[in-house]
Z-matrix of the N, CA and C atoms (Angstrom, degrees):
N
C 1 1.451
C 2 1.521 1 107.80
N 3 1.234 2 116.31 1 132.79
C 4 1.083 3 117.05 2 -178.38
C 5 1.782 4 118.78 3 -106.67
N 6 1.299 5 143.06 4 145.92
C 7 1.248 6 140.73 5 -152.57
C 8 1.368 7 107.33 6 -117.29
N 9 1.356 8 132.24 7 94.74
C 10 1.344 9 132.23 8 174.65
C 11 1.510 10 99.83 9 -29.94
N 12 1.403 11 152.82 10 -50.89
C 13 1.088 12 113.52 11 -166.01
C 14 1.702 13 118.04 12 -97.33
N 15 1.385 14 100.75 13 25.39
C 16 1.502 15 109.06 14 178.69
C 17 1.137 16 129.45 15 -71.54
N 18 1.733 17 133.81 16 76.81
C 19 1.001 18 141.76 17 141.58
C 20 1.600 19 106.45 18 27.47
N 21 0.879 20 158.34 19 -79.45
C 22 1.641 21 169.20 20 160.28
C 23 1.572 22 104.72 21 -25.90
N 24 1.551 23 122.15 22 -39.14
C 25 1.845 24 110.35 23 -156.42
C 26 1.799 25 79.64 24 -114.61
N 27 1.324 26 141.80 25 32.21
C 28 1.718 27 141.23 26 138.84
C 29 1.470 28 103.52 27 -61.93
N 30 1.723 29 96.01 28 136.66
C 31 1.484 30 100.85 29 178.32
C 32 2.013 31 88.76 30 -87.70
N 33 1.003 32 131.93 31 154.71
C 34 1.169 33 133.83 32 -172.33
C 35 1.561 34 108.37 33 -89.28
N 36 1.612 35 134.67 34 134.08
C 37 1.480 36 129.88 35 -155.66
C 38 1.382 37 85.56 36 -103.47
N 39 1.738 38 132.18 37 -36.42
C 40 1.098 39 98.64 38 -164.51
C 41 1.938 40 101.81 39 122.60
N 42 1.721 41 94.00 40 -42.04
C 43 1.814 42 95.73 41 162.86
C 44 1.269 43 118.07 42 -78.12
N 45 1.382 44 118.15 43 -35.32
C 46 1.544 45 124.69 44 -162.66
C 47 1.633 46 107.00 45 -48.72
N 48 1.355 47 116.01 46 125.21
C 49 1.750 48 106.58 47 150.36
C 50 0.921 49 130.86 48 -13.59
N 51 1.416 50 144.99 49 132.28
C 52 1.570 51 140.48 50 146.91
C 53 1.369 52 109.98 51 -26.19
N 54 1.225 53 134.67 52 129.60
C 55 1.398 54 148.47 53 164.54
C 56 1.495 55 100.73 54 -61.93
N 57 1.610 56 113.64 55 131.78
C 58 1.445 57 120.61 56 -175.53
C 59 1.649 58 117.18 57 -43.04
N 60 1.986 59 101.58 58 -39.04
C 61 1.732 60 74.01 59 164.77
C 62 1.328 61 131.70 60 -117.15
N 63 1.272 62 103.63 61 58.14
C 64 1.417 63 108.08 62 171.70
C 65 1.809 64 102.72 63 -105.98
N 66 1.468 65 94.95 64 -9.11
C 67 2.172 66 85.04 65 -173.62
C 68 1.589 67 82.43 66 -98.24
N 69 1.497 68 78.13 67 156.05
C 70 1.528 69 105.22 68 -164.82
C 71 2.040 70 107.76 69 -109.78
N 72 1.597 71 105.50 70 141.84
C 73 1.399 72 84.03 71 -176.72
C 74 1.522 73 131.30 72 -42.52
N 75 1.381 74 120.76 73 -43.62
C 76 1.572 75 116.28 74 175.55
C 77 1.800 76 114.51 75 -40.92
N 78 0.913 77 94.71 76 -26.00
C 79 1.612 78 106.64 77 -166.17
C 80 1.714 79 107.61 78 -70.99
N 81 1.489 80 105.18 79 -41.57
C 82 1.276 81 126.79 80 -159.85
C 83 1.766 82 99.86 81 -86.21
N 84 1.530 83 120.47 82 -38.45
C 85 1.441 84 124.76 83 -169.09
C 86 1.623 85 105.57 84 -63.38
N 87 1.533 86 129.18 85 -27.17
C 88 1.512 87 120.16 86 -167.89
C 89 1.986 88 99.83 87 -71.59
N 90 1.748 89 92.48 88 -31.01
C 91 1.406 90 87.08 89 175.92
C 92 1.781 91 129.31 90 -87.36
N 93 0.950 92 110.08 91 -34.26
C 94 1.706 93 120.35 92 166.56
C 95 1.817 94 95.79 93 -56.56
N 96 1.015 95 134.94 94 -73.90
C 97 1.710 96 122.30 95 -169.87
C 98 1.439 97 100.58 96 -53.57
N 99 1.284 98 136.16 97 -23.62
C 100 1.507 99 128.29 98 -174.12
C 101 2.116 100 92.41 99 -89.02
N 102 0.832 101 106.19 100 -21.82
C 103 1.638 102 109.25 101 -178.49
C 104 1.451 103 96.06 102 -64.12
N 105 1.687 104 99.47 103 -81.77
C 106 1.251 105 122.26 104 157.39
C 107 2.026 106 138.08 105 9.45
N 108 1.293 107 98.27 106 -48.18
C 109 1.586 108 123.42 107 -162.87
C 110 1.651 109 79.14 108 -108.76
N 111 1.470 110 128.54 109 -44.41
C 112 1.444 111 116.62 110 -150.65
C 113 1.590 112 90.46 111 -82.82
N 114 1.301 113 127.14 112 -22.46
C 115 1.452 114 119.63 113 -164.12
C 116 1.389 115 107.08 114 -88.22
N 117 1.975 116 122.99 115 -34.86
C 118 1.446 117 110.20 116 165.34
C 119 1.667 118 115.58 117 -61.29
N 120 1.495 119 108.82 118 -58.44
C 121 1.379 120 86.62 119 179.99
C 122 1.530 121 126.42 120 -44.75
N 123 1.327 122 128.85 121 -45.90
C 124 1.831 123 121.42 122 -177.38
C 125 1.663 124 89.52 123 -70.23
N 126 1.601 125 139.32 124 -32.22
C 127 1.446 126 105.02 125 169.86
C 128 1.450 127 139.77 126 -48.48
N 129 1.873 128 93.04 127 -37.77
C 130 1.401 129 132.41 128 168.32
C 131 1.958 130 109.57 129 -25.96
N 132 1.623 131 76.49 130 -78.69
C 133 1.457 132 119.41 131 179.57
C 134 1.924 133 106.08 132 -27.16
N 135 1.362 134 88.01 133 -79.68
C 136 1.721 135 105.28 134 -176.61
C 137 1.507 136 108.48 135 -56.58
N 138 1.731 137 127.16 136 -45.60
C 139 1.524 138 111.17 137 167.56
C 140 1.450 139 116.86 138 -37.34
N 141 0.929 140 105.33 139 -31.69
C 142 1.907 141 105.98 140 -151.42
C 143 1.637 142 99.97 141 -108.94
N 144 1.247 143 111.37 142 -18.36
C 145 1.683 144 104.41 143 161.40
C 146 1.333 145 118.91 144 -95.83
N 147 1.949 146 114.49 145 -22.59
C 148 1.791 147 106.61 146 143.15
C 149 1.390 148 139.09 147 -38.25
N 150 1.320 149 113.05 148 -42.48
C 151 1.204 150 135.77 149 -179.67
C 152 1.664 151 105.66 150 -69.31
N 153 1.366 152 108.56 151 -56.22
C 154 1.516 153 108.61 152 -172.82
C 155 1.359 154 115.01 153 -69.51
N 156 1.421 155 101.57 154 -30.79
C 157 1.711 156 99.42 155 169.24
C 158 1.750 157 122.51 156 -64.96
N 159 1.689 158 111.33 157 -37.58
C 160 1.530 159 114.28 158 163.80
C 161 1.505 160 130.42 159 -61.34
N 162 1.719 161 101.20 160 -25.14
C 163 1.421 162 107.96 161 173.25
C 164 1.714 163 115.38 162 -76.44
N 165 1.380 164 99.84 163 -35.68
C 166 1.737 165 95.73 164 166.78
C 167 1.393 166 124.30 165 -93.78
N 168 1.216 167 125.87 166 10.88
C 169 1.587 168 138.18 167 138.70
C 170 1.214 169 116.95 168 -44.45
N 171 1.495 170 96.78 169 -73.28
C 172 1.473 171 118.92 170 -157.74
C 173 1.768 172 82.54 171 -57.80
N 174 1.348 173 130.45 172 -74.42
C 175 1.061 174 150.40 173 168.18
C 176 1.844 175 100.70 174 12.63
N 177 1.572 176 98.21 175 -87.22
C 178 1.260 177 95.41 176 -174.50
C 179 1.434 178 112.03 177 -86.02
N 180 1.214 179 156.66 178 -28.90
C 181 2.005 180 135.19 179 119.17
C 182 1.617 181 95.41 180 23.99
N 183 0.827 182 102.74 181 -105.34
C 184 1.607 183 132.71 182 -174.41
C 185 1.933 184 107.97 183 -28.61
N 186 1.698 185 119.65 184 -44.86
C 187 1.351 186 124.83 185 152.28
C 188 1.515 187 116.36 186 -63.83
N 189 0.909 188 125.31 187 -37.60
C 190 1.220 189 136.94 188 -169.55
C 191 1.913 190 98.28 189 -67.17
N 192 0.906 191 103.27 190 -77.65
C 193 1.812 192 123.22 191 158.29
C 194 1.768 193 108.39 192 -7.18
N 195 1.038 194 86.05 193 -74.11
C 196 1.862 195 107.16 194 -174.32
C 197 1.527 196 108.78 195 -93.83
N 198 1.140 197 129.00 196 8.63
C 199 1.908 198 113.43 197 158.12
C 200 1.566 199 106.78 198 -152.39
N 201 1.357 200 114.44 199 24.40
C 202 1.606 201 119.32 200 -174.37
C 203 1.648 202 115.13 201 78.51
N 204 1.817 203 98.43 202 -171.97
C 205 1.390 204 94.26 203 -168.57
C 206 1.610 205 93.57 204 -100.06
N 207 1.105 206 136.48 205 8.17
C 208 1.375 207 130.51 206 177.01
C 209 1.912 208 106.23 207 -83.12
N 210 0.929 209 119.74 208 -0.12
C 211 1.591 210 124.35 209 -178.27
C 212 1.963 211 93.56 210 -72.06
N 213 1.091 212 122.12 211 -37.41
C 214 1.184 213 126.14 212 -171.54
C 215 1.666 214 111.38 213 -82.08
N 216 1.438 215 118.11 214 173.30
C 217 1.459 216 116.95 215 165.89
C 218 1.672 217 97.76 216 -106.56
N 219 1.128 218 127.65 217 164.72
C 220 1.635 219 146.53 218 161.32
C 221 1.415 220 113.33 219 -29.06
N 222 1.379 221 114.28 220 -50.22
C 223 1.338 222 125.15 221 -158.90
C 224 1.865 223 94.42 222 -87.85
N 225 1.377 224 124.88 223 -44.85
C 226 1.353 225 113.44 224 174.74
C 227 1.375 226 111.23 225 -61.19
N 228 1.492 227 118.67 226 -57.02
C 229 1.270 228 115.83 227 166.12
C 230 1.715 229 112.65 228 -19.82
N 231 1.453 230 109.24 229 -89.30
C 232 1.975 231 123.10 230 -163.41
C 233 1.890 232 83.67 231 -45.13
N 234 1.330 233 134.82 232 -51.22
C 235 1.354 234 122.07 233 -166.28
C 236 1.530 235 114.24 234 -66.87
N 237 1.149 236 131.21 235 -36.47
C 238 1.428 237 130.63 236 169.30
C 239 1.608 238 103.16 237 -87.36
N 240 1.024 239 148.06 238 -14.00
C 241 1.451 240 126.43 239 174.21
C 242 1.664 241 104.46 240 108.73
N 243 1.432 242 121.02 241 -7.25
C 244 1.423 243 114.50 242 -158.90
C 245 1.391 244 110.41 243 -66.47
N 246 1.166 245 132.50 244 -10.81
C 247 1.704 246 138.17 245 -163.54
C 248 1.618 247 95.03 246 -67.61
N 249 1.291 248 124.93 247 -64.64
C 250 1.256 249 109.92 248 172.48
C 251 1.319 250 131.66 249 -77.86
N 252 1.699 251 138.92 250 172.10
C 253 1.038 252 129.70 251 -161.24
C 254 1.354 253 94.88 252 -117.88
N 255 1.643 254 112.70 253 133.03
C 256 1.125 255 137.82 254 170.45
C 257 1.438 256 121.64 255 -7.31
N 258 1.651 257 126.32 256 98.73
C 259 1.366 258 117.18 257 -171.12
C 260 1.698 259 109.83 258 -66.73
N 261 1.028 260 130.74 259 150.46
C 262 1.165 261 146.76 260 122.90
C 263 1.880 262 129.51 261 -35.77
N 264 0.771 263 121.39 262 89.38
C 265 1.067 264 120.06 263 148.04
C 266 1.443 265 140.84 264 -14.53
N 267 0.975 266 157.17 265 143.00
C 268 1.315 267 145.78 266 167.14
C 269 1.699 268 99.60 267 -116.83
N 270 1.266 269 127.72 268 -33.84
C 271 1.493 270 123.38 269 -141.09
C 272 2.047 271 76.93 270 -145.65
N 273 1.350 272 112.79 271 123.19
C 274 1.638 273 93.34 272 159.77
C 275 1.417 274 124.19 273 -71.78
N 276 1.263 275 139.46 274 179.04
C 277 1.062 276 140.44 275 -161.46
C 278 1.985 277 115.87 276 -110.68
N 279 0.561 278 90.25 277 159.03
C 280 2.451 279 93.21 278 -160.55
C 281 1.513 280 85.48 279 -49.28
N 282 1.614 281 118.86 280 -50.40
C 283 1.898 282 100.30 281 -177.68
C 284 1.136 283 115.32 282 -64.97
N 285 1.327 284 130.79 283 -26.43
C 286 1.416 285 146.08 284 175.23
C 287 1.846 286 101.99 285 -52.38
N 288 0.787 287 114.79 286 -67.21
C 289 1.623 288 131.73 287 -178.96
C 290 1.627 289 106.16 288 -64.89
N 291 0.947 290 121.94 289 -52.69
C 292 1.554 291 123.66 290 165.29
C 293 1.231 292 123.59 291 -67.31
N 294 1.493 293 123.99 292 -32.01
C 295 1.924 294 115.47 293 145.27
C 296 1.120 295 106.93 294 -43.94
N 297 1.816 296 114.64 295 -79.83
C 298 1.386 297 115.80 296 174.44
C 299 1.965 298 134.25 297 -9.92
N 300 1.907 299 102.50 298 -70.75
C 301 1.169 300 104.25 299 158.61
C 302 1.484 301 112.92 300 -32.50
N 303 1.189 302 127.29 301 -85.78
C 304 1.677 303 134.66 302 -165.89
C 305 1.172 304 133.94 303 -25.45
N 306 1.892 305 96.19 304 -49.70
C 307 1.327 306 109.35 305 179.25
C 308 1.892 307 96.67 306 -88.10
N 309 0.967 308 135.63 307 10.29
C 310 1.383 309 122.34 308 -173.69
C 311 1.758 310 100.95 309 -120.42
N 312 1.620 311 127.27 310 13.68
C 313 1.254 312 140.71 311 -144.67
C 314 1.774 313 108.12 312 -118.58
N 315 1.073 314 136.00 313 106.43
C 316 1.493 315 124.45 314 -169.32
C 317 1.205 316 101.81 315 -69.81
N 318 1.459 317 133.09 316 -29.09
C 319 1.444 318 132.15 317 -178.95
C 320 1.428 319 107.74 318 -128.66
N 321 1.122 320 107.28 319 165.16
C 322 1.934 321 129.42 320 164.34
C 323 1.904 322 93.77 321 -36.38
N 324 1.532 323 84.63 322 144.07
C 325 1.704 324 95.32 323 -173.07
C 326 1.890 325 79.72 324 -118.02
N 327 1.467 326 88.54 325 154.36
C 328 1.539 327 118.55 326 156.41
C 329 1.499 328 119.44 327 -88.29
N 330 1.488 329 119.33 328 162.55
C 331 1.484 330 105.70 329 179.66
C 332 1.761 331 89.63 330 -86.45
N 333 1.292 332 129.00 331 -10.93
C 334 1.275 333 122.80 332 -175.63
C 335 1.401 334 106.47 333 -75.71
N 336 1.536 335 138.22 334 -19.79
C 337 1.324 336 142.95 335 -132.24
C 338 1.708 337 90.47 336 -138.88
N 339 1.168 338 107.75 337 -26.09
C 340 1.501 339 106.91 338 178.47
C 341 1.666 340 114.13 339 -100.40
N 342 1.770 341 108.63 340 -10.57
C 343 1.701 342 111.24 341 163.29
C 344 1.905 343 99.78 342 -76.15
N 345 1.139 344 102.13 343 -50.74
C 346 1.392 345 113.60 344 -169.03
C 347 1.819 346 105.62 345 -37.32
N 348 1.209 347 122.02 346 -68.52
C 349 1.417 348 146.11 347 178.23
C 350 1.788 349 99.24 348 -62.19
N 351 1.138 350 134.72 349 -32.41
C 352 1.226 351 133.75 350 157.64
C 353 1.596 352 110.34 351 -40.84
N 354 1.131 353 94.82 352 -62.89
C 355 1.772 354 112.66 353 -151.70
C 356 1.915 355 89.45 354 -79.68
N 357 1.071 356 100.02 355 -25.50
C 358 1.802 357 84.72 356 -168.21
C 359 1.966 358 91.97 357 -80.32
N 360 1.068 359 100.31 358 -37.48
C 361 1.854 360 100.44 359 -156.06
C 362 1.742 361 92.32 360 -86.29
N 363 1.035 362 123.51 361 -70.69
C 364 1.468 363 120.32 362 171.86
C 365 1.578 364 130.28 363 -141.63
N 366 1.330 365 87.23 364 91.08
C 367 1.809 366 119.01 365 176.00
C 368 1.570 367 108.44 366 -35.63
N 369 1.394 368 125.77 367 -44.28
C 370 1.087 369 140.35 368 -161.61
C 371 1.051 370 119.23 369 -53.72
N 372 1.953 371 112.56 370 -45.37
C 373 1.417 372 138.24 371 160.78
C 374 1.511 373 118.94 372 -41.93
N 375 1.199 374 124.41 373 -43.62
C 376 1.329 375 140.98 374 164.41
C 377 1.641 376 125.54 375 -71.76
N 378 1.290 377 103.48 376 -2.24
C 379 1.705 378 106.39 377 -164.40
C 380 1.925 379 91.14 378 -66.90
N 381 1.484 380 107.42 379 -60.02
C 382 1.826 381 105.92 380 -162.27
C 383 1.405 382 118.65 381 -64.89
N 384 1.518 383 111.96 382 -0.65
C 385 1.625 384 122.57 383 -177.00
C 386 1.241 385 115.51 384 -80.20
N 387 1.295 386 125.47 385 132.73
C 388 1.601 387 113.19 386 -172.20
C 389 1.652 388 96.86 387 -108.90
N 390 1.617 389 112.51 388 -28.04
C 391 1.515 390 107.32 389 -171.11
C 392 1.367 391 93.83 390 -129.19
N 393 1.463 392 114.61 391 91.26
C 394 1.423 393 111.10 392 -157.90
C 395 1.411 394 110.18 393 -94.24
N 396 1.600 395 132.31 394 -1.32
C 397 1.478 396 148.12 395 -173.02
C 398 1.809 397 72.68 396 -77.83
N 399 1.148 398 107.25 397 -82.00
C 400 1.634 399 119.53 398 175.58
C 401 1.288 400 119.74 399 -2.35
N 402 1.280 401 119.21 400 -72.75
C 403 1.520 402 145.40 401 -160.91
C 404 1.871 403 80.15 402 -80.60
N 405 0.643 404 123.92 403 -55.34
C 406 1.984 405 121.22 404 -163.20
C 407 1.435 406 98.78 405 -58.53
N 408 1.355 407 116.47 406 -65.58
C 409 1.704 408 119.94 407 176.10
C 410 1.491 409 110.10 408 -40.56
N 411 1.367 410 121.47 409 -47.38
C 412 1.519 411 123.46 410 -176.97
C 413 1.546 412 103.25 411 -73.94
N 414 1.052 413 132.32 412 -19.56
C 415 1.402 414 121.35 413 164.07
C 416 1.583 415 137.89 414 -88.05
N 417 1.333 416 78.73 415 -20.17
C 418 1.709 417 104.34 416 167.64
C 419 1.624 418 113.28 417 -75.85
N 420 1.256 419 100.35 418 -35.72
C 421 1.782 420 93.30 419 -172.61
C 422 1.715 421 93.38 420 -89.58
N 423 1.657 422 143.38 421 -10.99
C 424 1.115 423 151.51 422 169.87
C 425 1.452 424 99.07 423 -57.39
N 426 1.055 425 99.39 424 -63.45
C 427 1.710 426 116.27 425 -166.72
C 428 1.756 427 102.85 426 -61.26
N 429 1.689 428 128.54 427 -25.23
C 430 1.250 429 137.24 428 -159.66
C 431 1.865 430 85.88 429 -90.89
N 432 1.833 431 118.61 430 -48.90
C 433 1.050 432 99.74 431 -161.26
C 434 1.691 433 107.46 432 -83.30
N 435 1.408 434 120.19 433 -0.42
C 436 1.332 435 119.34 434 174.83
C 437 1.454 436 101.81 435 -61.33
N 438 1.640 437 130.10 436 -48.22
C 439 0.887 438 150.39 437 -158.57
C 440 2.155 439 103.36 438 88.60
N 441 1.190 440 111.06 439 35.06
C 442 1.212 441 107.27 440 154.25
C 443 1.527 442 141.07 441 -77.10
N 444 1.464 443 88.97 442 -20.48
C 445 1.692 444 111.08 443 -171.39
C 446 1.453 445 101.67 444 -140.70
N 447 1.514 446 116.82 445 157.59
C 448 1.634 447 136.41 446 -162.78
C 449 1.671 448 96.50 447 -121.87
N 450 1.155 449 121.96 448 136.53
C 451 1.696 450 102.31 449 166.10
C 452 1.998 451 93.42 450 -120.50
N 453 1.608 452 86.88 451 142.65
C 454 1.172 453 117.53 452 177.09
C 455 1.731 454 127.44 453 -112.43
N 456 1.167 455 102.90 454 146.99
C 457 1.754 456 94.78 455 158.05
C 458 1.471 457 120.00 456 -110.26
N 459 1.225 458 99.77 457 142.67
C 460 1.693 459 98.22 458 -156.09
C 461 2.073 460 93.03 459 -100.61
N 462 0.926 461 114.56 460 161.81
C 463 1.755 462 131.26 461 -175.03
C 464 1.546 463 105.64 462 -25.61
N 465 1.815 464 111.61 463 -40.06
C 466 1.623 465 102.19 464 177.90
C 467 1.328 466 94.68 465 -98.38
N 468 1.165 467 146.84 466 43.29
C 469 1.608 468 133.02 467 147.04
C 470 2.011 469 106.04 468 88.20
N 471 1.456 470 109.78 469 11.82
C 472 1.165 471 97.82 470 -144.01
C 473 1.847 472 72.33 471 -115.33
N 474 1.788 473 101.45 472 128.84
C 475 1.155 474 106.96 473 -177.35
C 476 1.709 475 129.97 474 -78.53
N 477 1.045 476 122.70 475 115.68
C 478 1.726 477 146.76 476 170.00
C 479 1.260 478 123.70 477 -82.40
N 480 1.435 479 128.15 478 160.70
C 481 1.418 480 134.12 479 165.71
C 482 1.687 481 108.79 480 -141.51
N 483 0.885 482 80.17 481 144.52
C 484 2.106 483 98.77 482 171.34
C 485 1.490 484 95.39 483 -125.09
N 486 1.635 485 91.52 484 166.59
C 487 1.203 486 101.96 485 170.13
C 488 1.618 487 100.75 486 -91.57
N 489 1.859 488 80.65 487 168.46
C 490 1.964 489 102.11 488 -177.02
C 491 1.902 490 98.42 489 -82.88
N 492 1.356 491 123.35 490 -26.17
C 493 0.773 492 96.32 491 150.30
C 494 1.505 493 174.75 492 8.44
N 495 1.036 494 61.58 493 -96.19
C 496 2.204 495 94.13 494 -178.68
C 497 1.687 496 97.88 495 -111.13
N 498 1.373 497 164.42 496 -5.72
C 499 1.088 498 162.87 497 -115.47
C 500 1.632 499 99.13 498 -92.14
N 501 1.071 500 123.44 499 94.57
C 502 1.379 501 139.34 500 170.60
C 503 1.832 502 103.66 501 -75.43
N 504 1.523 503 113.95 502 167.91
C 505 1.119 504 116.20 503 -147.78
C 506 1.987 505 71.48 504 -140.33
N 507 1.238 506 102.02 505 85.67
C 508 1.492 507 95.01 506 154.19
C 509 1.505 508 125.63 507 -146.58
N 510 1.407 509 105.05 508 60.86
C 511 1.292 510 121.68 509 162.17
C 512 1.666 511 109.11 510 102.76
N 513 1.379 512 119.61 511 -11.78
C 514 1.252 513 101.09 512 174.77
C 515 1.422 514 138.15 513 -66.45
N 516 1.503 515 135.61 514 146.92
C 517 1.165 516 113.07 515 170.00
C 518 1.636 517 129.21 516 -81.93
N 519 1.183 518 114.21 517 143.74
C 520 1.823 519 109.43 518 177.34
C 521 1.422 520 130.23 519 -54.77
N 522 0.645 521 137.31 520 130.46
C 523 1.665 522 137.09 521 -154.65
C 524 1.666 523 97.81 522 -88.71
């Protein structure tokens, strides 16, 4: 049975699009590198308006600090979080421990070398992670766009980070 509005039983006019498999990869590459270029720049984009948004945090933090919380209006307050007072921690947090690692590291860490040292020093950090190679890379490139950490390739090609920190000069290349 065939379905008048079935896409498939159209005699074709001749306007219709190419059907996905009739384009051929060459066809498809002018558009993926134009994807491609458009997705670093808005990555671009968002690093550098992350950053500008932490610098005017920190910014007013720092007013807030030195003339009270009345320097602000209500609405900046509820939008930055300032109404309550700064939690405490009990346990630091896996980026917390993975700065830590870096800056406490004589060389470039692996995400393999930085689960390893996780799990021996505090397992606990790792308990809610299900794809924790996963979760480490996403904190590592966090930690890269803070500018806390550098990523490197170490002698076998196999990519590392140190901190900006401490960044010793012993032979790696810059990623």
């Amino acid at each position: 049975m065939i379905l008048a509005n079935d896409p498939t039983s159209r005699e074709g006019t001749g306007t219709e699009p190419p059907s996905v498999q009739s384009l051929k990869h060459e066809d498809l590459e002018p558009v993926i590198g134009q994807l491609e270029r458009q997705l670093r720049v808005l990555m671009l984009e968002r690093a550098a308006i992350l950053k500008r948004i932490g610098v005017i945090k920190k910014t007013v933090v720092g007013l807030v600090d030195l003339f009270g919380p009345n320097v602000i209006n209500g609405e900046l307050r509820d939008f930055l979080s300032l109404q309550s007072a700064p939690r405490s921690r009990t346990h630091p947090t896996l980026t917390d421990l993975c700065r830590q690692l870096l800056r406490e590291a004589s060389e470039p860490l692996t995400v393999r070398q930085i689960l390893g040292q996780l799990q021996e020093k505090s397992p606990a950090a790792l308990a809610g992670h299900k794809h924790r190679h996963n979760s480490l890379r996403t904190i590592m490139k966090r930690l890269v766009a803070y500018r806390d950490a550098e990523p490197v390739l170490t002698e076998e090609g196999t990519r590392a980070w140190r901190s900006t920190s401490s960044s010793r000069s012993t032979g790696e290349k810059e990623f």
